[in-house]
N, C-alpha and C positions, 0 to 999 in steps of 0.2 A: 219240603219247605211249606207247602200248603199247610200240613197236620201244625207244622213248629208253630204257625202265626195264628192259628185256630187255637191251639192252645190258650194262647198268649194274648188272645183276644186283640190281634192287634189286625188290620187290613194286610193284606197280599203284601209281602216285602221282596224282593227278588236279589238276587246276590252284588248288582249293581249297587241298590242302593242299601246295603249290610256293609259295604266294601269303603263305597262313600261315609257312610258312618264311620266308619276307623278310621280314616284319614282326616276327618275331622274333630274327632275324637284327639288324637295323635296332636293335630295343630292344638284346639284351644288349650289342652297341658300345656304346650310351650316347648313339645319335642322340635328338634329342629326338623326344618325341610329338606336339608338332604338326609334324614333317616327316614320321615316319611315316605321321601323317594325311591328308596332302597326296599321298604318297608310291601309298598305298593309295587314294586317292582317297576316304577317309571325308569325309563334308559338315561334320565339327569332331573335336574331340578325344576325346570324350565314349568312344565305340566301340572308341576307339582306346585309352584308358587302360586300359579295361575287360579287353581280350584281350590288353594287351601289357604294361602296367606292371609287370606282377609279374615278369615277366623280368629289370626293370630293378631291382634292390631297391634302388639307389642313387638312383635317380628324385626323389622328395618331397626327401627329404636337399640333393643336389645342388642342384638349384631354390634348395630356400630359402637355400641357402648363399648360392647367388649372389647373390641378390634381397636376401640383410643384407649380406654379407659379415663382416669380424670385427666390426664395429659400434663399432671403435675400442676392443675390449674387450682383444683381443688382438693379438701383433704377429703377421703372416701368414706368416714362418719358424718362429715356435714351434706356431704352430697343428698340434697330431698329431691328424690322423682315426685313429680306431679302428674297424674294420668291424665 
């Protein structure tokens, strides 16, 4: 690990935080949290919400979109997300 990060000119990285970087990585794509989970080998999502969600601020948003959709309230080409 020493040699890898001398290489690469970068400070001492240690597997924790190479580990943490794909998990965050993983979030801001927009992978979901239970793959994450899986991913990271968390035993559920709980752990995983907690250290990665916030990456995702589109996360909750997303979900529930999916989980209503427009609810026939809207048609889904007029529908404009605003971030």
């Amino acid at each position: 690990m020493r040699e890898t990060c001398a290489a690469a000119k970068v400070e001492h990285a240690g597997f924790h935080i190479l580990r943490h970087t794909y998990g965050s990585r993983l979030a801001m794509a927009g992978v979901p949290m239970a793959v994450i989970a899986e991913a990271l080998g968390h035993a559920g999502e709980r752990i995983t919400r907690k250290h990665y969600a916030h990456l995702a601020p589109s996360y909750v948003r997303d979900a529930v979109r999916a989980g209503l959709g427009s609810l026939g309230i809207f048609a889904e080409q007029k529908l404009k997300v605003v971030a």
